[in-house]
PANURO-21123 format. One record per atom (N, C-alpha, C): residue in one letter; z, x, y. Coordinates in pm, whole numbers, plus 32768, in hexadecimal, padded with zeros to 4 digits. Each point is the difference from the previous one (the first is absolute). Layout:
AZXY/...
***
This chain:
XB1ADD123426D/X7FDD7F847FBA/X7FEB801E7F6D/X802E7F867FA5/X7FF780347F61/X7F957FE87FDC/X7FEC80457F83/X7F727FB17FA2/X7FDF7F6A7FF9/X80527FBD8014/X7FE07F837FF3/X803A7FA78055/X800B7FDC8085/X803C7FCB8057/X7FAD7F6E7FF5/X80397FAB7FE3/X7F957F3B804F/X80367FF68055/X7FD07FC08039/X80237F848094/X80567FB67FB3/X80087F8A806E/X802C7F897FD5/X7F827FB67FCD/X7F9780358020/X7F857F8E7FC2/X7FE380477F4A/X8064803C7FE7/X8009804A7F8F/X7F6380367FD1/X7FA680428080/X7FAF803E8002/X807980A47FE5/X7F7B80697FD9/X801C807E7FF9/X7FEC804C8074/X803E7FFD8057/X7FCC806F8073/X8021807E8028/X7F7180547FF7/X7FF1807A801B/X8003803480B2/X8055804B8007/X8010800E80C1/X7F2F80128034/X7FDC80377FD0/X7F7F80058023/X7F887F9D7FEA/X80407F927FC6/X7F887F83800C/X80617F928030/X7F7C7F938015/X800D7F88803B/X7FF47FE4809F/X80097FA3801B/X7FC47FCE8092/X806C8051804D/X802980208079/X8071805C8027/X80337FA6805A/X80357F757FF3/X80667FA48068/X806880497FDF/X80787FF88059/X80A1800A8016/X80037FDB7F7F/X806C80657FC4/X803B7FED7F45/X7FAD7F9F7FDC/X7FA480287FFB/X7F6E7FA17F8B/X801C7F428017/X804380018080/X80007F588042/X7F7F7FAD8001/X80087F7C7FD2/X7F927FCC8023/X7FB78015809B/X7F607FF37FF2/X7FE9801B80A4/X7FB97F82802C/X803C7FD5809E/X7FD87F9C8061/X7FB780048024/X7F797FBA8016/X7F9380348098/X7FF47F978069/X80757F857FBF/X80107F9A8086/X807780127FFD/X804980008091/X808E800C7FFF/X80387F6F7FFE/X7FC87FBA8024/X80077F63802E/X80077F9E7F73/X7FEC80507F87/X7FFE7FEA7F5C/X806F80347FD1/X803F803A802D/X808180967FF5/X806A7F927FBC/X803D801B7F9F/X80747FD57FB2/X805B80787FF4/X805A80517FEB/X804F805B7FD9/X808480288061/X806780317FEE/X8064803B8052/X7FC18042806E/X7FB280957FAA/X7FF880598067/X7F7780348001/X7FC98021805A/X7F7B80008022/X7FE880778038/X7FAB807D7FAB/X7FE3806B8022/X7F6E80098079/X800980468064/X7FB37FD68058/X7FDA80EF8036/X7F4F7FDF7FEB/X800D80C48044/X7FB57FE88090/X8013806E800D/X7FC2800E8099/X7FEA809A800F/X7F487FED7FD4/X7FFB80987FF3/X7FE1801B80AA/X8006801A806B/X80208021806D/X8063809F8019/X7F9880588051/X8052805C802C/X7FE080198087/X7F917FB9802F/X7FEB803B808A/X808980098070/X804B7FE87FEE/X808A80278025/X805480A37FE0/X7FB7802A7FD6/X8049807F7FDF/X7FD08087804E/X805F803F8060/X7FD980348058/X7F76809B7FD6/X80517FF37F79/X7FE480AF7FDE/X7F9D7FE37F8C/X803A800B7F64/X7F8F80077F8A/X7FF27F877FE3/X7F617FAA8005/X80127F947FC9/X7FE87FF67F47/X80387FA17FAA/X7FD87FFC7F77/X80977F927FE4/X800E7FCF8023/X80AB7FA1800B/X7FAC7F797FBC/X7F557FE88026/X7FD17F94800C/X7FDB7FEF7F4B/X8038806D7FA3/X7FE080167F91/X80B37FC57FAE/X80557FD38066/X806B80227FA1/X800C7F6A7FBD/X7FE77FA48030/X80017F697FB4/X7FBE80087F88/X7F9380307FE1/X7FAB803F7F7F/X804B80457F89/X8035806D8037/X8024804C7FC8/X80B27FD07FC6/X80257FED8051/X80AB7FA17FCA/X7FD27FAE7F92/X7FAC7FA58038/X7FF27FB87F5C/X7FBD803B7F93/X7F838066802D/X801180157F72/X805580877FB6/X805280168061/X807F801F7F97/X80607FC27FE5/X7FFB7F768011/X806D7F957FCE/X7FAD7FC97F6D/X7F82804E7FFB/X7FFE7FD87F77/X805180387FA6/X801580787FF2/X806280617FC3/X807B7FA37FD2/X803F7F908050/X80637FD67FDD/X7FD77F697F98/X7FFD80337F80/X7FE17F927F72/X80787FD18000/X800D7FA27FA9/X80747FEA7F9C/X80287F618050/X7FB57FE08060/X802E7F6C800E/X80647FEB8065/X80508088800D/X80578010805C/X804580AD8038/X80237FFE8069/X8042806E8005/X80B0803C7FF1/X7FFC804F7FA6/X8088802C7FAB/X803B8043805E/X808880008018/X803F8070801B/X807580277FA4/X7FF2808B7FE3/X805280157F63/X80AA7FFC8015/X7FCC8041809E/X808D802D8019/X807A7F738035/X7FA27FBF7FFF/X806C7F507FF6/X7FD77FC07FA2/X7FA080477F9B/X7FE27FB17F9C/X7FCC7F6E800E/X7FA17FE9807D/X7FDA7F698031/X7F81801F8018/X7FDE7F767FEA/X7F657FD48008/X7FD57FAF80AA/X7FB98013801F/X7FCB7FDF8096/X7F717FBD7FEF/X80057FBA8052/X7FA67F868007/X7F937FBC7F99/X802D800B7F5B/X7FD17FD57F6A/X7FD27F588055/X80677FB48009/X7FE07F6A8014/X7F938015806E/X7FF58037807A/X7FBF7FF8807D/X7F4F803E7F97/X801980547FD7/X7F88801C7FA2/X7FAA7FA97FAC/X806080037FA0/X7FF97F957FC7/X7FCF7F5D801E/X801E7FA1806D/X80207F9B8040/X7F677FEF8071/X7FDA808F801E/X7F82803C8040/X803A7FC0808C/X808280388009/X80077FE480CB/X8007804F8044/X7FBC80857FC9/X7FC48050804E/X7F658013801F/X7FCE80028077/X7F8F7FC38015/X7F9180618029/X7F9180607FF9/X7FF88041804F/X7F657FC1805C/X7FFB7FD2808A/X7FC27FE3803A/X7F8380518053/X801780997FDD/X7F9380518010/X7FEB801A8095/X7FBB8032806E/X801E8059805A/X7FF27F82808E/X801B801A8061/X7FE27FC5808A/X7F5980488006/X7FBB7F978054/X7F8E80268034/X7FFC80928079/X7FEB80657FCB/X7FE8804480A4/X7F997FF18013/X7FE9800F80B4/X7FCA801D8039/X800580A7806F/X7FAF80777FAB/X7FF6805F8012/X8006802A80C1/X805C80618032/X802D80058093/X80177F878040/X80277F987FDB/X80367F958019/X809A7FC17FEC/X8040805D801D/X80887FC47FB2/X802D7F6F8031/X7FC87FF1808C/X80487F6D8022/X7FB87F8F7F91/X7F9A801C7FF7/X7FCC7FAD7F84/X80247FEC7F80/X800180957FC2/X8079800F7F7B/X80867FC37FFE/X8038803E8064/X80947FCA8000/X80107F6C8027/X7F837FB6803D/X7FFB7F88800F/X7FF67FD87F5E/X7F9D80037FB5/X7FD57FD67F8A/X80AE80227FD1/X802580557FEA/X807E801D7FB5/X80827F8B7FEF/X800A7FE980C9/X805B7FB68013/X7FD57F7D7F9B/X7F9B7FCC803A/X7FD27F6B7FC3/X801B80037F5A/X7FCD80667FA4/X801B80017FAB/X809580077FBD/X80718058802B/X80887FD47FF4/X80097F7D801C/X7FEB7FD7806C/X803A7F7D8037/X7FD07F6E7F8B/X7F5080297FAA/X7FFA7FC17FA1/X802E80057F6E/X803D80877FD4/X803E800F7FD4/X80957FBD7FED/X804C80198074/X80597FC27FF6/X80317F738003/X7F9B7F9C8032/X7FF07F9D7FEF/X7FB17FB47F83/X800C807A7FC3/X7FF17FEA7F57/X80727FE17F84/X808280308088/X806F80227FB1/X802380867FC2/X7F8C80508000/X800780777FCF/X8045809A804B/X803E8084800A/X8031800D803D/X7F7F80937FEB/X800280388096/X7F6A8043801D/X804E809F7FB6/X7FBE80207FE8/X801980A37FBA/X7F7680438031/X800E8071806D/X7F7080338041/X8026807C7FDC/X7F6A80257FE8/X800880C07FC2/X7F8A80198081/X8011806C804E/X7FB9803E803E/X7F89805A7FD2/X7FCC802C805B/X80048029808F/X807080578032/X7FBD7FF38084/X80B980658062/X80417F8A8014/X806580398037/X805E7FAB804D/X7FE87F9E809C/X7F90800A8002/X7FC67F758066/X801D7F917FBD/X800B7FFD7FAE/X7FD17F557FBE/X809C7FC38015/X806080547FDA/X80967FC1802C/X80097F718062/X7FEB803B806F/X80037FB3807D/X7FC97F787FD4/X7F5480047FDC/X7FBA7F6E7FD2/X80427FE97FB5/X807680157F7E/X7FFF7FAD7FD8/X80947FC67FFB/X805180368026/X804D7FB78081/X7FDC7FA38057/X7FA180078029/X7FE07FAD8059/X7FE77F617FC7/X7FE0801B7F8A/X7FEF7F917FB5/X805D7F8C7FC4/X80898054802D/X807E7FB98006/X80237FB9807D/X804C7F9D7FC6/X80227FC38074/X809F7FE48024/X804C80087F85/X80847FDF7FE7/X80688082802E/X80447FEE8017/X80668060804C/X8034806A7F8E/X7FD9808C7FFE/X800880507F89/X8011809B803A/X8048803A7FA5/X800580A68020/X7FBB80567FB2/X7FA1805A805A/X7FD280827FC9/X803180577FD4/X7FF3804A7F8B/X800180677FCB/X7FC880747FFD/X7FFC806D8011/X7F9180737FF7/X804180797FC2/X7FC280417F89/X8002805B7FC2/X7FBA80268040/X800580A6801C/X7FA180438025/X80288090807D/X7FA880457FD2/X801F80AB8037/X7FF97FD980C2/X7FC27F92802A/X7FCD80278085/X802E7F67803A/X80078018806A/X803A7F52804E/X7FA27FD48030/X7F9F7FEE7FF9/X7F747FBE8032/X800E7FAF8078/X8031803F802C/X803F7F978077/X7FAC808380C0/X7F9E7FF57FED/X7FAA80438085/X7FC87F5E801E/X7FF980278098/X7FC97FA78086/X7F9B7FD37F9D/X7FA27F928041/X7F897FBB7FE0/X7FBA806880A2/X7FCF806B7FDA/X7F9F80508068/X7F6780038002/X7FC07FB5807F/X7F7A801E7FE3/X7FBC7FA27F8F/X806B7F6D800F/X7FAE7FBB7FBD/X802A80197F5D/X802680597FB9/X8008800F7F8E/X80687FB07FD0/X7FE87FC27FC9/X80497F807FEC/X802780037F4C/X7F6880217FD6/X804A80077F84/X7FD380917FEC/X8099804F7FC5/X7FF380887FBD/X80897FDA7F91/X7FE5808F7FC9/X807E7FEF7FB6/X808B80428061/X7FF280218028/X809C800E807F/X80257F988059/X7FB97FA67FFC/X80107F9F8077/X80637F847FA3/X800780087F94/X7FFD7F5D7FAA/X80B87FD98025/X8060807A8005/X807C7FD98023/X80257FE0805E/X7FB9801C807B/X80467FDD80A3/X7FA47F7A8021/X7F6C7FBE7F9A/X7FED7FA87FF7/X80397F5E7FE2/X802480327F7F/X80847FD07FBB/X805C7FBB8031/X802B807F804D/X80A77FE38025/X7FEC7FA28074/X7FA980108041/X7FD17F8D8083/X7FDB7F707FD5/X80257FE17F7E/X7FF07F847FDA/X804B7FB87FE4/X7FF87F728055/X80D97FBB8011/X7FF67FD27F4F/X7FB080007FA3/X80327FE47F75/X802C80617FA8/X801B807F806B/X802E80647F71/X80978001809E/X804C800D7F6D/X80867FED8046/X801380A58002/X7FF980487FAD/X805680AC8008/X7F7F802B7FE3/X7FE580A87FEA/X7FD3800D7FBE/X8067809F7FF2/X7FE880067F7A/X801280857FA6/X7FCD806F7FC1/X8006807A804A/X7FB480837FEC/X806380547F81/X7FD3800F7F97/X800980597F97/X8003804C7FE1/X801780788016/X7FD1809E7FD5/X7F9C803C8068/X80037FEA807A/X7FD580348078/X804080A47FF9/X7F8480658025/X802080917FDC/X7F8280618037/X7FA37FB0801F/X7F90803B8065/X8013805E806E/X7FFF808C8007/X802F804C80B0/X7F5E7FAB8056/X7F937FC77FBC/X7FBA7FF7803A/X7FDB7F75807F/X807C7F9D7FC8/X802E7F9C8057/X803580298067/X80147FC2806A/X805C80338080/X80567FD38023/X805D80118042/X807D7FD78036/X80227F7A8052/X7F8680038042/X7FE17F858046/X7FDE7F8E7FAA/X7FB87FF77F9B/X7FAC7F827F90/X80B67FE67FC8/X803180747FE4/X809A7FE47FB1/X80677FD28054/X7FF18018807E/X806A7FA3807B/X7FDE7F867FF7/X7F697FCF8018/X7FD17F888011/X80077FD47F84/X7FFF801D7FB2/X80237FA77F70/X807D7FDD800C/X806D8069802F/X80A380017FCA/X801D7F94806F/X7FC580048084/X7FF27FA4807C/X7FF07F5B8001/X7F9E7FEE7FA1/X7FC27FA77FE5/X804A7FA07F64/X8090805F7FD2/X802D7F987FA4/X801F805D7F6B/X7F7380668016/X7FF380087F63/X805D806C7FA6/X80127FF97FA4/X807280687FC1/X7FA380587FD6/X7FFE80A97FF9/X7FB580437FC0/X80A3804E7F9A/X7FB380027F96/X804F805F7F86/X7FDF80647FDE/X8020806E803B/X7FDD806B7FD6/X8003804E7F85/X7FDE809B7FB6/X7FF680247F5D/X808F803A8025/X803980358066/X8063801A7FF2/X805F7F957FD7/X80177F94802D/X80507F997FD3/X7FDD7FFB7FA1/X7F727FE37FC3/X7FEE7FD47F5C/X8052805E7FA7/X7FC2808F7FFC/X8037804D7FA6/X808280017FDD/X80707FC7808A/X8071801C8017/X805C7F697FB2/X7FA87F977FE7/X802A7FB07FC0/X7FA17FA27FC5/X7F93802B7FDD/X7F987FDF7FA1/X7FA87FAD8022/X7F9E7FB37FB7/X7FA27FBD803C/X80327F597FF0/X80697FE67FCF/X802B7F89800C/X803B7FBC805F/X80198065806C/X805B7FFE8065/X7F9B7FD8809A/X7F7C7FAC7FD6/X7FB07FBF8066/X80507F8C7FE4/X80297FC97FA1/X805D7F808009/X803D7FC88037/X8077808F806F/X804E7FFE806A/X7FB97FC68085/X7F5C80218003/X7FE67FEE8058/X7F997F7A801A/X801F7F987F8F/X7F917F877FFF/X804B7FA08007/X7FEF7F968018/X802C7F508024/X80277FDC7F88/X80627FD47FBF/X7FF87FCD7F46/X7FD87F728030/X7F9A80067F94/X7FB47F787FE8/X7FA27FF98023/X7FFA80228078/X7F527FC5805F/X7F8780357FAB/X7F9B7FBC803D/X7FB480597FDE/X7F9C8047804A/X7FCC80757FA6/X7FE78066802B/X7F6D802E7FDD/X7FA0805F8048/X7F7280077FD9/X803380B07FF4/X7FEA80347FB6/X7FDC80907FE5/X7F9C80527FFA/X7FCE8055802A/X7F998052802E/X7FF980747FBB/X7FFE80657F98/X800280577FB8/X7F71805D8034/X802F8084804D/X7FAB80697FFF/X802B80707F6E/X7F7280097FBE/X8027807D7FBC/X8036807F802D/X7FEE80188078/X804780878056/X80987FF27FFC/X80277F837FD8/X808D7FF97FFE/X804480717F98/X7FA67FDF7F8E/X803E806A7F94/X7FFC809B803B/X8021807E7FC7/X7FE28061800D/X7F8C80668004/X7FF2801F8069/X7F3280477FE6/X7FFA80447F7C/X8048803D7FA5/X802380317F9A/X7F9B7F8B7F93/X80647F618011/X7FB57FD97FB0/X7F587F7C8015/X7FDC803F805B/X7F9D7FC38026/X7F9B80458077/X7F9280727F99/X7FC180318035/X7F6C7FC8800F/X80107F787FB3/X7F677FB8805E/X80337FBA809F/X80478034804D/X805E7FB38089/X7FC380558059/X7F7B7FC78061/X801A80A18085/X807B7FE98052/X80417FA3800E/X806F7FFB8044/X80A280207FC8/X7FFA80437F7F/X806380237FBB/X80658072804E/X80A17FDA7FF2/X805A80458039/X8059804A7FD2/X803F80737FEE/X803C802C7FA4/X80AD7FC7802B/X8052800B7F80/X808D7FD8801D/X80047F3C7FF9/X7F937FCA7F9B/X7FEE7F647FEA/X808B7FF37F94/X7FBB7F3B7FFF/X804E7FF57F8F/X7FEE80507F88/X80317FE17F8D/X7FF380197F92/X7FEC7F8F7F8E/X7FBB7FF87FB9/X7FD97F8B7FAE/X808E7FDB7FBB/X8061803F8008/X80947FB07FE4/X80197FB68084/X801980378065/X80107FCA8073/X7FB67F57802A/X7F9380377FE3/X7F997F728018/X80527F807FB6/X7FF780357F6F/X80277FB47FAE/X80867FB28027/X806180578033/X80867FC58029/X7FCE7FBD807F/X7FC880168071/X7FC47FA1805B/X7FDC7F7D7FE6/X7F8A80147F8B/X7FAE7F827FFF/X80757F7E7FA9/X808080687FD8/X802D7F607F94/X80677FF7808C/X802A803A8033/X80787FD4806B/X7F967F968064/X7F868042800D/X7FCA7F9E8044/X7FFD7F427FCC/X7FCD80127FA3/X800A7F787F94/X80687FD58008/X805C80667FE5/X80827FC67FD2/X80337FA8809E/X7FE880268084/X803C7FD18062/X7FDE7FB1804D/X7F6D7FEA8007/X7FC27FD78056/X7F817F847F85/X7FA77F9E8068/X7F947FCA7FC2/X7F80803D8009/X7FCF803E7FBB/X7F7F801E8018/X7F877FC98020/X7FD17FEA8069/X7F917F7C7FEB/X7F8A80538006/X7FD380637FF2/X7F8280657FFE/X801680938005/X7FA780218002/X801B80A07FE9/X7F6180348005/X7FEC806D804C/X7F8980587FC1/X801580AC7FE8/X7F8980497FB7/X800C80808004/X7F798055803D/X80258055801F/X7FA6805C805B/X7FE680617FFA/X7F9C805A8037/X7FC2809D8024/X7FEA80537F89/X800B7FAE7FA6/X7FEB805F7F67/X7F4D80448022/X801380868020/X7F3B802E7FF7/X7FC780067F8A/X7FA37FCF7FA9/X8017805F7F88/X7F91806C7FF2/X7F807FF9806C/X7FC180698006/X804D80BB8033/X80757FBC8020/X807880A67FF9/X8010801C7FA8/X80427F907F9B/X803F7FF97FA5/X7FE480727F7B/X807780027FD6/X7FD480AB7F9D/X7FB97F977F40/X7FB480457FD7/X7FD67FDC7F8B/X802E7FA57FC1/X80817FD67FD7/X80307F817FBD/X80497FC0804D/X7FDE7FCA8074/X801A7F9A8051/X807C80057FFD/X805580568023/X80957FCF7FFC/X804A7FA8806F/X7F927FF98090/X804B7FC68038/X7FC17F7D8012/X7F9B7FF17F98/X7FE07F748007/X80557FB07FB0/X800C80577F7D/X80617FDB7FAC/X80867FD38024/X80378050804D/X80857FF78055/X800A7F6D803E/X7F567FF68034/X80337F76807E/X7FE67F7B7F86/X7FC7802F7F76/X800F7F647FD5/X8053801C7FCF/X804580627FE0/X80B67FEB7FB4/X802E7FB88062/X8015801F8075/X80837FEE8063/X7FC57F648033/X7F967FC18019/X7FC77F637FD6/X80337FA87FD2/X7FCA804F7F7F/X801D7FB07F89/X80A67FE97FFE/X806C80817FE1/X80897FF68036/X80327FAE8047/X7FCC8021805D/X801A7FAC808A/X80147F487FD1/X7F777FD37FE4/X7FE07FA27FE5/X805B7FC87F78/X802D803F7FA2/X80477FDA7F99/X80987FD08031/X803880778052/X80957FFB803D/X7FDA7F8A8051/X7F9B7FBF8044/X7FDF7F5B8049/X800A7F947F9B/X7FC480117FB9/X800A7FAE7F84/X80647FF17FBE/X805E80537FDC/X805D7FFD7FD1/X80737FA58059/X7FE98020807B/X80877FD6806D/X7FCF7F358007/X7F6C80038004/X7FF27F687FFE/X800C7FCC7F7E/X7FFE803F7F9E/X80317F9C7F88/X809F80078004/X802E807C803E/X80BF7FC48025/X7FFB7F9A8038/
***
C-alpha cells in the first residue's frame, strides 16, 4: 500500500486504523434495514473441526486485512483494470457482522445462520460468508431454495456419513449438500487429500458429482473447471483455503501439499464468473492463531474475497 492511498470517501487510509468491516464497507446491525448488492456475513464457529480449533478467528482476521486494500478500489496491473470502484463507491457492499453462536451448539448456530442468509437475501442482497470451518456451507445452502449448482474449491471432499449424530462438522457439509433436490450438480475442485477415502469418492462420483483432480488442473490449468459447469445457471461457491497450496497458507491445520497456486485460483475464479451466475459464495478454515507473524494467510483469504467478489461484480455489470 502507498503513502497515500483514500477510499472512495476520499478519507486517508492507513491498513492499521479504522473500524475493521469487509474493505472498510458500511456496517449493518439490522439485516431487515440492509440496502446493498452484497452482504458480508462471519461466522466465527469452529466447533466443527476435528483436530486444531482457531478457524473461529478467521472472519476477524480477513477483514482486517482487507483494510490493506485503499484506493477505493482494487487494481490489477497486469490487465491494467479497476474492480469494484462503483460497488465501493455506491456503498453496495455491506458488511452485516457475525451470526449469533451459540457455543457446543451447532444446531443452534447453523440455525441462526440459515435464517440470517435467508434475510439477507430477501434483501436483495447476495450473502458473502467468511468462516469458521467448513460446517457453515451446508446452512447456508440450505437457505436457498431455487434450483442451483455447487461449487467447491478445496484440498478434501467433505463428503463423510452424518455418524453418531454429528451432523454438523466440517467433513460432513458435501454429502449434505448433495442430498438436496435444489442443488442440481455439485462440483469438487482440486480434491488431493490421501486422507479422504475411496468410498466418500465413489459415493460422491455415485451420487452425480464431478471431482477435478490437480492432476487435470496442472495439465490444463485452472480455467478448465469451466468444462465442467452448466453455462448460465446459477451457482453457490464454497472456497476452502486448503484449496491453495500448504506452501502458501501456513495459518490452515488442514493444509495439503501439491494445491492450487494463486495463478491457478485466479484462472478458476474468472472462468468461474465468466460461465456460470454466482448467487453466493463463502470462505473458510483460515486459523490465524497458526498463522506465521504477518498474517499471510489471512491476507491471502481477503485477497482471494475480495478477487473473487470483484470478477462477480464485474460479470453483473456485463
Amino acid at each position: 500500500m502507498t503513502a497515500n492511498m483514500r477510499g472512495a470517501d476520499g478519507r486517508l487510509n492507513r491498513a492499521y486504523s479504522g473500524v475493521p468491516t469487509f474493505l472498510r464497507s458500511d456496517y449493518c446491525d439490522d439485516i431487515s434495514t440492509l440496502d446493498a448488492d452484497y452482504a458480508v456475513l462471519g461466522v466465527p464457529y469452529d466447533d466443527g473441526s476435528p483436530f486444531v480449533g482457531g478457524s473461529r478467528f478467521c472472519a476477524r482476521a480477513v477483514r482486517e486485512h482487507s483494510l490493506r486494500f485503499g484506493g477505493g478500489a482494487l487494481y490489477d496491473i497486469a490487465e491494467d483494470k479497476e474492480y469494484l470502484r462503483e460497488a465501493l463507491a455506491n456503498r453496495r457492499i455491506v458488511d452485516c457482522g457475525d451470526v449469533d453462536v451459540a457455543p457446543s451448539r451447532g444446531d443452534i448456530t447453523m440455525a441462526n445462520l440459515t435464517n440470517d442468509v435467508i434475510a439477507i437475501r430477501e434483501r436483495g442482497a447476495m450473502p458473502i460468508v467468511l468462516g469458521g470451518d467448513h460446517t457453515l456451507t451446508y446452512p447456508v445452502v440450505r437457505a436457498f431454495d431455487e434450483p442451483m449448482h455447487v461449487i467447491q474449491l478445496d484440498a478434501h471432499l467433505d463428503y463423510t456419513p452424518d455418524d453418531q449424530g454429528l451432523t454438523y462438522t466440517n467433513s460432513t457439509s458435501m454429502r449434505l449438500i448433495h442430498q438436496m433436490e435444489h442443488v442440481t450438480s455439485l462440483t469438487q475442485f482440486g480434491i488431493r487429500s490421501m486422507r479422504d477415502t475411496k468410498q466418500n469418492a465413489d459415493d460422491a462420483r455415485a451420487n452425480g458429482g464431478r471431482i477435478v483432480t490437480m492432476p487435470e488442473i496442472r495439465k490444463q490449468g485452472g480455467a478448465c473447471i469451466a468444462d465442467h459447469l452448466p453455462a448460465g445457471d446459477d451457482c453457490y461457491v464454497t472456497i476452502d483455503i486448503d484449496a491453495y497450496d500448504m506452501s502458501l497458507c501456513p495459518g490452515c491445520i488442514s493444509a495439503e501439499p501439491g494445491g492450487l497456486t494463486y495463478e491457478e485460483m485466479q484462472e478458476a475464479l474468472k472462468a468461474i464468473t465468466s460461465t456460470v451466475n454466482v448467487v453466493g459464495f463463502d470462505f473458510v478454515e483460515v486459523n490465524p492463531p497458526l498463522d506465521v507473524g504477518t498474517g499471510v494467510t489471512s491476507y491471502l483469504g481477503a485477497l482471494t474475497v475480495a478477487m473473487f467478489l470483484g470478477y462477480i461484480d464485474e460479470a453483473r455489470r456485463r
